[in-house]
MARBA-395600 format. One record per residue: z, y, x of N, C-alpha, C, O in turn. Coordinates in nm, 3 decimals. Layout:
       nz       ny       nx      caz      cay      cax       cz       cy       cx       oz       oy       ox
        Z        Y        X        Z        Y        X        Z        Y        X        Z        Y        X
...
END
This chain:
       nz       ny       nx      caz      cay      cax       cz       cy       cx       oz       oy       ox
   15.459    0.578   -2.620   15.335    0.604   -2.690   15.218    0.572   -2.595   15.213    0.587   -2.473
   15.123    0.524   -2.681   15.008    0.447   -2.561   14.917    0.552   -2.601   14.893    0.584   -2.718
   14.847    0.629   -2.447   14.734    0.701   -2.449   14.651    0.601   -2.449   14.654    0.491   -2.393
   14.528    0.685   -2.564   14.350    0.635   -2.582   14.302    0.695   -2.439   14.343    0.802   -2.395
   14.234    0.632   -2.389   14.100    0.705   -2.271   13.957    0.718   -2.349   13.887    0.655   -2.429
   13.958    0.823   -2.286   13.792    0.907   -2.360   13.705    0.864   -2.247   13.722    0.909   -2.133
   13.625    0.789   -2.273   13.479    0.752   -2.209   13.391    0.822   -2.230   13.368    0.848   -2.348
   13.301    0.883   -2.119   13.185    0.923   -2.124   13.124    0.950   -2.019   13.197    0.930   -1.923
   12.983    1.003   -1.979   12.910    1.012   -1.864   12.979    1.104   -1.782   13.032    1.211   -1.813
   12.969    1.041   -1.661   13.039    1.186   -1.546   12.928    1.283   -1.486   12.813    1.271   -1.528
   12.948    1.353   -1.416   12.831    1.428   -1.347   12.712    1.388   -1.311   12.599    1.435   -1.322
   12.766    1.270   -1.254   12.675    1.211   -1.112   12.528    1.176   -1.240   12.415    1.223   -1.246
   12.605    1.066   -1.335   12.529    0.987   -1.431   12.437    1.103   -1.515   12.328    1.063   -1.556
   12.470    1.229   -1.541   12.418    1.314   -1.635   12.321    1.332   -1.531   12.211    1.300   -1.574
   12.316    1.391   -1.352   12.259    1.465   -1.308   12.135    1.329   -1.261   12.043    1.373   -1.191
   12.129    1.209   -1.286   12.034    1.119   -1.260   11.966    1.104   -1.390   11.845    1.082   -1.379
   12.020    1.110   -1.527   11.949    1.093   -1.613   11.816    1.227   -1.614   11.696    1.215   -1.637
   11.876    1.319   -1.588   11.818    1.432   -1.572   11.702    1.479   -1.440   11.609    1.559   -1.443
   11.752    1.397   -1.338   11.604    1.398   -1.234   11.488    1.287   -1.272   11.370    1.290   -1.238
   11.561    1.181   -1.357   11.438    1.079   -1.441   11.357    1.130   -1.531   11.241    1.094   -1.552
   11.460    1.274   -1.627   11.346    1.324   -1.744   11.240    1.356   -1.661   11.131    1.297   -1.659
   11.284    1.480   -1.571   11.222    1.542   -1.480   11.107    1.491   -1.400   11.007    1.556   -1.371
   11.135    1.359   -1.367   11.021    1.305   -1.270   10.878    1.266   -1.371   10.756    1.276   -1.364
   10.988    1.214   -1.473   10.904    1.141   -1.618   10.792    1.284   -1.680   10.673    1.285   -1.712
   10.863    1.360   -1.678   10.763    1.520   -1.705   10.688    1.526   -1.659   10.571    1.519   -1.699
   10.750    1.549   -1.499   10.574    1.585   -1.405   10.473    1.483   -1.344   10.382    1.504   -1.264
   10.528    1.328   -1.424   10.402    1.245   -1.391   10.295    1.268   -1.477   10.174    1.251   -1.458
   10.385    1.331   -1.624   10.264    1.318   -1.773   10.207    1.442   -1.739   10.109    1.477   -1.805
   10.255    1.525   -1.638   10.168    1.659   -1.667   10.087    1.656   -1.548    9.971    1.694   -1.559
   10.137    1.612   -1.417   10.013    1.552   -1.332    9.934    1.452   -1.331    9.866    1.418   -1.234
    9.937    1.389   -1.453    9.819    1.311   -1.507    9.728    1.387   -1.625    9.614    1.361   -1.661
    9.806    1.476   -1.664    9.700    1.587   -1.759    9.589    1.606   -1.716    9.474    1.580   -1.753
    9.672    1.694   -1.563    9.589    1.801   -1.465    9.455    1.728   -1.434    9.339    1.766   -1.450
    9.524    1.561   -1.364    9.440    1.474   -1.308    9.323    1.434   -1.388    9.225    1.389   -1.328
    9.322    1.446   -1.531    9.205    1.400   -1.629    9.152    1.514   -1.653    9.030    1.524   -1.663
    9.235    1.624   -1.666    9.119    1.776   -1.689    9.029    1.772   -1.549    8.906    1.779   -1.560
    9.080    1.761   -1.437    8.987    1.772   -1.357    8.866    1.664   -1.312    8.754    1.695   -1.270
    8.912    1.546   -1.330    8.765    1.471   -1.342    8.681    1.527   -1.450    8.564    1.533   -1.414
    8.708    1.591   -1.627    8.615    1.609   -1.692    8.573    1.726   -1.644    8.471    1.763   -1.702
    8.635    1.848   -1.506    8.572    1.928   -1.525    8.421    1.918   -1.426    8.310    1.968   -1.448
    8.488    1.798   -1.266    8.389    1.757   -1.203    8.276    1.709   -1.278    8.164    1.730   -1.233
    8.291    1.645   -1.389    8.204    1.592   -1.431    8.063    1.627   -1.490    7.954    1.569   -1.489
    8.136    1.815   -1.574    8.053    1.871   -1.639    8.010    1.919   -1.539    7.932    2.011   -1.564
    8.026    1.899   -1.427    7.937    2.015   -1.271    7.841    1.892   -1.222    7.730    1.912   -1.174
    7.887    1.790   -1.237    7.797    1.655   -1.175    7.680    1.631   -1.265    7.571    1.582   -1.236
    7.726    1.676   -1.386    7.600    1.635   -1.458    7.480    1.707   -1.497    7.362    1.678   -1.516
    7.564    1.831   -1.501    7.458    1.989   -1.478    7.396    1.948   -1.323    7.283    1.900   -1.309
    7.431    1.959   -1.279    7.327    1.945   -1.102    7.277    1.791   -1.132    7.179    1.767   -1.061
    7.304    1.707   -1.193    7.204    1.561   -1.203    7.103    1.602   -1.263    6.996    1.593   -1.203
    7.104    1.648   -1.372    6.994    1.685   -1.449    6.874    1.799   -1.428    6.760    1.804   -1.474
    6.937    1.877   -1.352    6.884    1.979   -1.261    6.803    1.903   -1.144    6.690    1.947   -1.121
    6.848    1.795   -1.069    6.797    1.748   -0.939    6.695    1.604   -1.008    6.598    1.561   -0.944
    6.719    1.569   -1.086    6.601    1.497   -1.187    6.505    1.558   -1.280    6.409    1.498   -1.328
    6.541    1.702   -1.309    6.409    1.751   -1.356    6.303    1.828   -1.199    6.184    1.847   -1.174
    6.436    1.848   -1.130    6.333    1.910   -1.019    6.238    1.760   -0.920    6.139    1.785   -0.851
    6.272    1.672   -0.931    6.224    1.546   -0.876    6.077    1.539   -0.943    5.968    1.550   -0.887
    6.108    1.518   -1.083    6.012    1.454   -1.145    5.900    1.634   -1.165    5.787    1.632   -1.214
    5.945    1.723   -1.132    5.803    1.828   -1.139    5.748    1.808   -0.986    5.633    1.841   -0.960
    5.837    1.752   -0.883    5.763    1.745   -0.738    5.663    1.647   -0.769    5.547    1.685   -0.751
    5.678    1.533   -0.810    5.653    1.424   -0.800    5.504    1.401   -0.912    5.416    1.318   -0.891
    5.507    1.490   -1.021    5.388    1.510   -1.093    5.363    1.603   -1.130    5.296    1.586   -1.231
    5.384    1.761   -1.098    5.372    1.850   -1.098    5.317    1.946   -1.184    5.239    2.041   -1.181
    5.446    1.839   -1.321    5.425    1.907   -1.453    5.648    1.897   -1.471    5.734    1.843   -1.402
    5.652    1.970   -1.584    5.782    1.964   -1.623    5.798    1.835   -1.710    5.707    1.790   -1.779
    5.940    1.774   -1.698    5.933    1.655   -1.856    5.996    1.713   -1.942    6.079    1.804   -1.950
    5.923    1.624   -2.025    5.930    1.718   -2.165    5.793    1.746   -2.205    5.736    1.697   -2.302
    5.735    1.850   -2.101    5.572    1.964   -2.127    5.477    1.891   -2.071    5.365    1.941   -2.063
    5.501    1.744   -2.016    5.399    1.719   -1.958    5.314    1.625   -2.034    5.333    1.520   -2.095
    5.172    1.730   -1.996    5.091    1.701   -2.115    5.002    1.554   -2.066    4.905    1.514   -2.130
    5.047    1.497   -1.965    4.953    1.346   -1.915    5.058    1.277   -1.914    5.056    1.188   -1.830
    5.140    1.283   -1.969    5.265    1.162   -1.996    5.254    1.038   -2.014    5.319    0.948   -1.962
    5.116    1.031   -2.140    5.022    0.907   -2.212    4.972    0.819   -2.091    5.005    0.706   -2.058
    4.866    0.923   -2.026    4.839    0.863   -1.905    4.859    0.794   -1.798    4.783    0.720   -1.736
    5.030    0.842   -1.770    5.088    0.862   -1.640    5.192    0.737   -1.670    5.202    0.639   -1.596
    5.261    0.754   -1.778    5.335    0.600   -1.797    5.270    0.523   -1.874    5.204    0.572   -1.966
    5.277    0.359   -1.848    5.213    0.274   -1.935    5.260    0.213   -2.015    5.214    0.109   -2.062
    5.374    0.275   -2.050    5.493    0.258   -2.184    5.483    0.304   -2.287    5.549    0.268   -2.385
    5.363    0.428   -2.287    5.323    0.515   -2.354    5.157    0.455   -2.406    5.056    0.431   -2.340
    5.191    0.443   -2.572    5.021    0.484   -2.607    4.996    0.576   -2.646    5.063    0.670   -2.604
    4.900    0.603   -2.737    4.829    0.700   -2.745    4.878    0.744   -2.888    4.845    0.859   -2.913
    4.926    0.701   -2.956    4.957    0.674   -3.129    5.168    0.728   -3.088    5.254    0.760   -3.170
    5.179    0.717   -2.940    5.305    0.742   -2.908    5.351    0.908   -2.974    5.446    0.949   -3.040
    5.232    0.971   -2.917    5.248    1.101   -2.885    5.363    1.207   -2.830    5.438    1.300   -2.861
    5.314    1.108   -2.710    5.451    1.136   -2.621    5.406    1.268   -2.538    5.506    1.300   -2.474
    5.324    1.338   -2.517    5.270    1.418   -2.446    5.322    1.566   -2.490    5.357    1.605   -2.601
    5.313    1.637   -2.360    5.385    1.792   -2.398    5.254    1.896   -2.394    5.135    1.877   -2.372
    5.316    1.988   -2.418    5.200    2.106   -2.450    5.147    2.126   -2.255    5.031    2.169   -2.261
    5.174    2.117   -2.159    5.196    2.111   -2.003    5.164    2.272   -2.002    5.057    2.293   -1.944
    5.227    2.391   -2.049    5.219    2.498   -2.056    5.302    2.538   -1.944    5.262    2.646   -1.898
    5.387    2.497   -1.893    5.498    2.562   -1.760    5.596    2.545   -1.831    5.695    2.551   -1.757
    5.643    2.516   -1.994    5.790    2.575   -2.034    5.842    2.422   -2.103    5.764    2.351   -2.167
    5.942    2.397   -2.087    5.993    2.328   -2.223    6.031    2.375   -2.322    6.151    2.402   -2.320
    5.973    2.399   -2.420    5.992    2.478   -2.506    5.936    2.436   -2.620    5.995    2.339   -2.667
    5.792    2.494   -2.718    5.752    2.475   -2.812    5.802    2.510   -2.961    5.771    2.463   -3.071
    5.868    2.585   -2.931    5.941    2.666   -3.046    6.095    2.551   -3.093    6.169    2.595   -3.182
    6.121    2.449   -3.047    6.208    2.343   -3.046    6.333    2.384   -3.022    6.321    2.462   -2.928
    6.457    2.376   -3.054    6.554    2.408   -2.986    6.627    2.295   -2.930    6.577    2.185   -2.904
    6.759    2.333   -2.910    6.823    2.196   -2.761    6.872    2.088   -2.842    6.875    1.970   -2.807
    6.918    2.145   -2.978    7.000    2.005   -3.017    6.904    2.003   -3.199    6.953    1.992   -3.312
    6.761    2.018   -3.155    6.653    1.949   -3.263    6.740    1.801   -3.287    6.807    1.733   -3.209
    6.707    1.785   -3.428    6.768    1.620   -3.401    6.650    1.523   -3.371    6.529    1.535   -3.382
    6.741    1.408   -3.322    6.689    1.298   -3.250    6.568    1.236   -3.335    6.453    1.206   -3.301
    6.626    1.229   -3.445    6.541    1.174   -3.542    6.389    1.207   -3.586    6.316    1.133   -3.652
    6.355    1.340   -3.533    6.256    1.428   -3.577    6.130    1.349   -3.536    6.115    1.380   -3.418
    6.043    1.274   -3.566    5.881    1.296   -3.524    5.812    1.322   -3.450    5.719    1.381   -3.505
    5.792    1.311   -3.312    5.733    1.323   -3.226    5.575    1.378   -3.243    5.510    1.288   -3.296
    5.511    1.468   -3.221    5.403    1.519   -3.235    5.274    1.556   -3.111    5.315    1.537   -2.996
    5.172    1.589   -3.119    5.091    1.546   -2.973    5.131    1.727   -2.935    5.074    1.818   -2.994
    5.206    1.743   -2.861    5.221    1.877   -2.786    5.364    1.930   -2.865    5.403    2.047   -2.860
    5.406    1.866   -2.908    5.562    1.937   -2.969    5.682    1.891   -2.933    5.694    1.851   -2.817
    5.792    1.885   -3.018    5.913    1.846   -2.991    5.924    1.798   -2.811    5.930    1.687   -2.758
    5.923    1.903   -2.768    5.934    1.904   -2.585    6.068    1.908   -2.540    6.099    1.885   -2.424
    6.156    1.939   -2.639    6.316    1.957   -2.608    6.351    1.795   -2.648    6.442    1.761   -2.573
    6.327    1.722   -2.706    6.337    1.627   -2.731    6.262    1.510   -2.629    6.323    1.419   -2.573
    6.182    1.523   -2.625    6.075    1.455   -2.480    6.121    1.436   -2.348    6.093    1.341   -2.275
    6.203    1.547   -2.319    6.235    1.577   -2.195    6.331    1.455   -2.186    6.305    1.411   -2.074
    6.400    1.398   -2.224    6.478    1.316   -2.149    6.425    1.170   -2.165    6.487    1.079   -2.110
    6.293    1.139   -2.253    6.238    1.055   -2.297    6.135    1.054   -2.163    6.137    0.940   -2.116
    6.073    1.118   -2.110    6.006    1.141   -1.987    6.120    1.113   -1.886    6.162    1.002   -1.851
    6.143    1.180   -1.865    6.299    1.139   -1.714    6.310    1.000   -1.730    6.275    0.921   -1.643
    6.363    0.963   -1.849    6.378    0.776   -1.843    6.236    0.689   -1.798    6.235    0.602   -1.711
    6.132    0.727   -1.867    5.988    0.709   -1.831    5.940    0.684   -1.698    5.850    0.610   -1.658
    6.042    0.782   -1.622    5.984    0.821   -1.467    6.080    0.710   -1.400    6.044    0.678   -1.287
    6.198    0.643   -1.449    6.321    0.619   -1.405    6.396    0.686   -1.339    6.453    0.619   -1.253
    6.436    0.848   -1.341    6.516    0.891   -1.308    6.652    0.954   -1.347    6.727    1.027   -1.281
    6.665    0.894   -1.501    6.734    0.884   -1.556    6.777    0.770   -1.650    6.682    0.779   -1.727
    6.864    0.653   -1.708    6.865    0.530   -1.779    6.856    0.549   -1.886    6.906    0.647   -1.940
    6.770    0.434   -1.963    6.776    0.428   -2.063    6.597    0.405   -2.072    6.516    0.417   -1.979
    6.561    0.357   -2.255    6.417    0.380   -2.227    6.362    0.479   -2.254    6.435    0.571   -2.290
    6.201    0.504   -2.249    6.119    0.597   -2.224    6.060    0.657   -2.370    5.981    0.752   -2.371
    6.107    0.592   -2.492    6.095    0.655   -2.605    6.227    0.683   -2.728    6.236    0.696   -2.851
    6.314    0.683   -2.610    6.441    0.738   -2.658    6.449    0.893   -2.588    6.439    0.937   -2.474
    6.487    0.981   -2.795    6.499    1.088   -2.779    6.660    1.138   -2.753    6.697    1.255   -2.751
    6.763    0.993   -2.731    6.885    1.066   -2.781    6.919    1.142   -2.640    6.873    1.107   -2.532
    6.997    1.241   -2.658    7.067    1.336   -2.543    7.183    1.271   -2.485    7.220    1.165   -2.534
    7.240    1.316   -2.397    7.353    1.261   -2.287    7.470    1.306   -2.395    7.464    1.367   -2.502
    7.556    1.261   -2.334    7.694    1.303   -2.411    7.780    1.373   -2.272    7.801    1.307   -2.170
    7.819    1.499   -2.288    7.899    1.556   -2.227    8.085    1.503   -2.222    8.126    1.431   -2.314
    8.138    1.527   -2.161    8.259    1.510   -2.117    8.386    1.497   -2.217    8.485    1.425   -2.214
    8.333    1.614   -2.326    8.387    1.633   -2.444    8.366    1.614   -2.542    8.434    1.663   -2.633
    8.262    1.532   -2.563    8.171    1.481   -2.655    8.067    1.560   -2.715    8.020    1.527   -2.825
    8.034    1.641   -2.666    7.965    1.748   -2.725    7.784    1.700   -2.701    7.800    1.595   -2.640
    7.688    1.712   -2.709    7.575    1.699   -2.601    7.510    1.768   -2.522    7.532    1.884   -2.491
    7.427    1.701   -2.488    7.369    1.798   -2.389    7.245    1.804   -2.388    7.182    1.700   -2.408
    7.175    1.928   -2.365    7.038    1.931   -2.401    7.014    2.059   -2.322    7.096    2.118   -2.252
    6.805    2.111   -2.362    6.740    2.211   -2.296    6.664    2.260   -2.338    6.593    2.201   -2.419
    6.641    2.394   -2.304    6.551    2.485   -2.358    6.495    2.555   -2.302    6.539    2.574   -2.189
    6.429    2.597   -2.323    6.327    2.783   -2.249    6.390    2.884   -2.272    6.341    2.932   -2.374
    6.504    2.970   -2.222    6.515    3.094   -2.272    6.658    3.065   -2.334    6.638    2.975   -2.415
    6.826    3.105   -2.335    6.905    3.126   -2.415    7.025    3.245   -2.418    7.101    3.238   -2.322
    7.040    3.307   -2.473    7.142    3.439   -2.485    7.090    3.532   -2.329    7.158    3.566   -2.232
    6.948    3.550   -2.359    6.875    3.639   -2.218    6.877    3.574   -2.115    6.827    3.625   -2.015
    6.928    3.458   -2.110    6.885    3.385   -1.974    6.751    3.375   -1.939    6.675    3.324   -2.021
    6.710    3.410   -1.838    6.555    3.365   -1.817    6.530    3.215   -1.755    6.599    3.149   -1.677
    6.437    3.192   -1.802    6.431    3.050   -1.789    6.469    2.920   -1.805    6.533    2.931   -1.910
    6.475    2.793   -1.773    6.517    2.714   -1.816    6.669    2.672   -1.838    6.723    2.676   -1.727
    6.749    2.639   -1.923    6.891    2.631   -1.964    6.896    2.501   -1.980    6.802    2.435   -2.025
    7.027    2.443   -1.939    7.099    2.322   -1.993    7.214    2.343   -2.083    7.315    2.391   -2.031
    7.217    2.317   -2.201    7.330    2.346   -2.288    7.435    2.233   -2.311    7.406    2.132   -2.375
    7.531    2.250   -2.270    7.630    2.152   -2.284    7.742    2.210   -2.411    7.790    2.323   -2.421
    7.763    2.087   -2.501    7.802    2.183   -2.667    7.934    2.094   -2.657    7.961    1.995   -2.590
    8.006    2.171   -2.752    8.163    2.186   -2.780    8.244    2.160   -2.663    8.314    2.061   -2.685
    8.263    2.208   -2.547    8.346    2.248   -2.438    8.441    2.327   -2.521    8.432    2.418   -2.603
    8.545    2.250   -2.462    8.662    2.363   -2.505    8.707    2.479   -2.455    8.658    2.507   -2.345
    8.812    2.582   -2.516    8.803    2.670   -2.454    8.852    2.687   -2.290    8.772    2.699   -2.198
    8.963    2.686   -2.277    9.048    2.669   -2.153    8.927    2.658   -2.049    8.903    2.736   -1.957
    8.843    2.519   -2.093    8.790    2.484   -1.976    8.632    2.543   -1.936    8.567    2.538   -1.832
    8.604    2.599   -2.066    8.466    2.656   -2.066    8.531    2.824   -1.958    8.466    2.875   -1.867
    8.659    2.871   -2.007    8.674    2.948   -1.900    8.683    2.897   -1.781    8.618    2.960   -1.697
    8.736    2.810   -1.742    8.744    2.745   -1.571    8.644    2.728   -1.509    8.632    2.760   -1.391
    8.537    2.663   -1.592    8.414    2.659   -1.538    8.369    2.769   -1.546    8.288    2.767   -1.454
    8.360    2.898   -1.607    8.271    2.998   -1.587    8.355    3.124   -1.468    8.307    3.215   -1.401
    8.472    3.080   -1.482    8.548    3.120   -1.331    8.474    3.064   -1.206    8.439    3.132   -1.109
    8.458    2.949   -1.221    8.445    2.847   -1.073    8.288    2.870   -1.040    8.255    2.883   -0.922
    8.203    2.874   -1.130    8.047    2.875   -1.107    7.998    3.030   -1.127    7.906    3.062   -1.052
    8.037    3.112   -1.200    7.974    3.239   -1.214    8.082    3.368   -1.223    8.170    3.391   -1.140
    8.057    3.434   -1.327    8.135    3.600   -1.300    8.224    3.589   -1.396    8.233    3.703   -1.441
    8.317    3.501   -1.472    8.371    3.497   -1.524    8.386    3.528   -1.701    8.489    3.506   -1.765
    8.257    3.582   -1.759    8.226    3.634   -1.870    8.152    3.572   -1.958    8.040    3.539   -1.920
    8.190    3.541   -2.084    8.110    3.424   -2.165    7.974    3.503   -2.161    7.870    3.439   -2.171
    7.972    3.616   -2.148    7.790    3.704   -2.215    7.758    3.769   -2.146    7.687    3.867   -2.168
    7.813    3.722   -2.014    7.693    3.809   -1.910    7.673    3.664   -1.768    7.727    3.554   -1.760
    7.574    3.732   -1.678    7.536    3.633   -1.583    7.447    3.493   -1.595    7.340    3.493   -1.655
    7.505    3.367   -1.529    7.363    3.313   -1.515    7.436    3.120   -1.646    7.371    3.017   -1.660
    7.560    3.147   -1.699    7.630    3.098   -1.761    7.672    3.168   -1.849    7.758    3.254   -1.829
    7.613    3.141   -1.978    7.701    3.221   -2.114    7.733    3.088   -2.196    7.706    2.971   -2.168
    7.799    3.141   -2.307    7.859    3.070   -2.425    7.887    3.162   -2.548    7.910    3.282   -2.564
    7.876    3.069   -2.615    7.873    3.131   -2.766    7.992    3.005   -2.880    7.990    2.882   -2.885
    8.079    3.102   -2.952    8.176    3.030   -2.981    8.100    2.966   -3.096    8.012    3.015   -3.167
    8.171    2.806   -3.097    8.106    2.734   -3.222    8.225    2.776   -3.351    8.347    2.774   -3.359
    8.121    2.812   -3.436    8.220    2.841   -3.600    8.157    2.784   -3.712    8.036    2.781   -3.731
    8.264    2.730   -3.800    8.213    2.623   -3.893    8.066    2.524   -3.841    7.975    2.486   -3.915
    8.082    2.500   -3.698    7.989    2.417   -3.668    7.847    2.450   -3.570    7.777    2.382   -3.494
    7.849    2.610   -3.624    7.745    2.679   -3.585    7.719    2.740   -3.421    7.824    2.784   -3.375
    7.652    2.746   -3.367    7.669    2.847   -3.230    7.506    2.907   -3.221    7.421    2.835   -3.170
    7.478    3.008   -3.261    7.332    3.028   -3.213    7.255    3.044   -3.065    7.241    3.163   -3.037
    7.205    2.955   -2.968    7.215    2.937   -2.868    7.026    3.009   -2.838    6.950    2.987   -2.743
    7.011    3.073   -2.929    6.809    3.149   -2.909    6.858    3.232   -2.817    6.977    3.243   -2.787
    6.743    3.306   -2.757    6.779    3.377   -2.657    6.762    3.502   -2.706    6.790    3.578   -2.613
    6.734    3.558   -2.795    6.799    3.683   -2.906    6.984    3.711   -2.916    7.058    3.808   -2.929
    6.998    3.560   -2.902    7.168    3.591   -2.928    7.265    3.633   -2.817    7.215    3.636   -2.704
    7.373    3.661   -2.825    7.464    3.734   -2.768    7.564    3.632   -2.694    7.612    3.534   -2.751
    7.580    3.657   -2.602    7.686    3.500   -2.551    7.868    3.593   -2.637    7.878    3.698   -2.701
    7.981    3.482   -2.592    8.141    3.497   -2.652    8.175    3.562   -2.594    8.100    3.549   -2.496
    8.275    3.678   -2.560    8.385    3.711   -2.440    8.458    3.814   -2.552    8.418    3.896   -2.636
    8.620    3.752   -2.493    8.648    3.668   -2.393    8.658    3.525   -2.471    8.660    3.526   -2.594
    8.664    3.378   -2.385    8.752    3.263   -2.414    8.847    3.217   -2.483    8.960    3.207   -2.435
    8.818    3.180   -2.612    8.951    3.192   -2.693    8.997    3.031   -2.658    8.910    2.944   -2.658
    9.140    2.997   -2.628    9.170    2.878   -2.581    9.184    2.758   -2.718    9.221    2.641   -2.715
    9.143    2.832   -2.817    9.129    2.711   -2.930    9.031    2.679   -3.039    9.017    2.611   -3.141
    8.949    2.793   -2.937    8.760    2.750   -2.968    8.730    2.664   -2.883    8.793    2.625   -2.785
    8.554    2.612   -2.953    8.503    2.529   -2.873    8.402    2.584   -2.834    8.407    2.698   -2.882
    8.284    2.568   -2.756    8.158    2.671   -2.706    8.026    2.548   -2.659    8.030    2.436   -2.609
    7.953    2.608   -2.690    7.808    2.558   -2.651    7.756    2.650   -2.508    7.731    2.769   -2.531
    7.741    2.606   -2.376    7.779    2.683   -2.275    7.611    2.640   -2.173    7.593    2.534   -2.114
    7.520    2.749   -2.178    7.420    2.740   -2.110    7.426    2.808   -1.985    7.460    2.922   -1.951
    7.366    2.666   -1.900    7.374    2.683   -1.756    7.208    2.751   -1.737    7.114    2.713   -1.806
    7.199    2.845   -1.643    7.051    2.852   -1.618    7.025    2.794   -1.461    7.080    2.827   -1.356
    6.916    2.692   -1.486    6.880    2.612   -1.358    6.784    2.652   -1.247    6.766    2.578   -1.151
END
């Protein structure tokens, strides 16, 4: 009687297929890590750019952009029919909030949340031209914008919108006290779209990891 032989993988072959899954795993998950952390450098690079270009351009004309009310004057990109000029009160503000839309009308002393990055380009210290109102795009696609005043922050805020959760906690680990609604970084969870970012409102805590957040830095 003729024996069949049973073929199949031996040890050796199982225990190599198995250090390949393995290697194959922790390249996709140390390339995760590797892309979460450039977007998180990024949202820190761009908060301190924008911070070290608004503080430039108040040395340099010793008004805020956005509020500055000789804008007309001061760039020659600007006419007079532009009404590119800010209220030059000390604030960016004007009753405007951070993510006014782009589209809105420019007025002689208003829309200053909108101005502000239309001035920075003006000055060249930021790209783009000098009567473009659109905002930066954050890391996550969210934007980015500024205001006077948000969830009790005093003073000026950069709001960077729909950060996710995970990482809106990492960053508020790495830069402040860890708490969406207290300190010098809050957030407020976005729902059906919404996040109220006035400075009446209340920041999130804790971090829910499958929200998104609108997350003001104070500068």
């Amino acid at each position: 009687m003729q024996l069949t032989k049973q073929k199949g993988f031996t040890l050796v072959e199982i225990a190599i297929v198995l250090v390949i899954v393995g290697l194959l795993i922790g390249g996709v998950l140390k390339g995760q890590e590797m892309i979460t952390n450039a977007k998180l450098k990024r949202v820190e690079s761009d908060n301190a750019g924008i911070a070290a270009a608004m503080f430039s351009y108040q040395d340099r004309y010793l008004q805020l952009p956005g509020d500055d009310s000789d804008a007309e004057g001061r760039f020659t990109v600007y006419v007079a029919g532009d009404l590119a000029n800010g209220l030059g009160d000390g604030t960016i503000g004007d009753g405007t909030d951070w993510d006014t839309g782009i589209n809105v009308a420019w007025t002689d002393g208003g829309q200053e949340t909108l101005k502000f990055f239309a001035h920075l380009r003006a000055a060249g210290l930021v790209p783009g031209g000098p009567k473009d109102s659109t905002r930066p795009s954050n890391a996550y696609g969210g934007q980015i914008g500024i205001q006077d005043g948000s969830l009790g922050i005093a003073g000026h805020v950069t709001i960077f919108g729909a950060i996710e959760g995970p990482i809106a906690r990492i960053i508020e680990g790495r830069l402040d006290d860890g708490a969406g609604d207290t300190g010098r970084i809050q957030s407020v969870e976005i729902v059906a779209g919404v996040a109220d970012m006035d400075s009446g409102s209340a920041g999130s805590d804790p971090y829910v990891d499958s929200a998104r957040y609108n997350m003001a830095f104070r500068l």
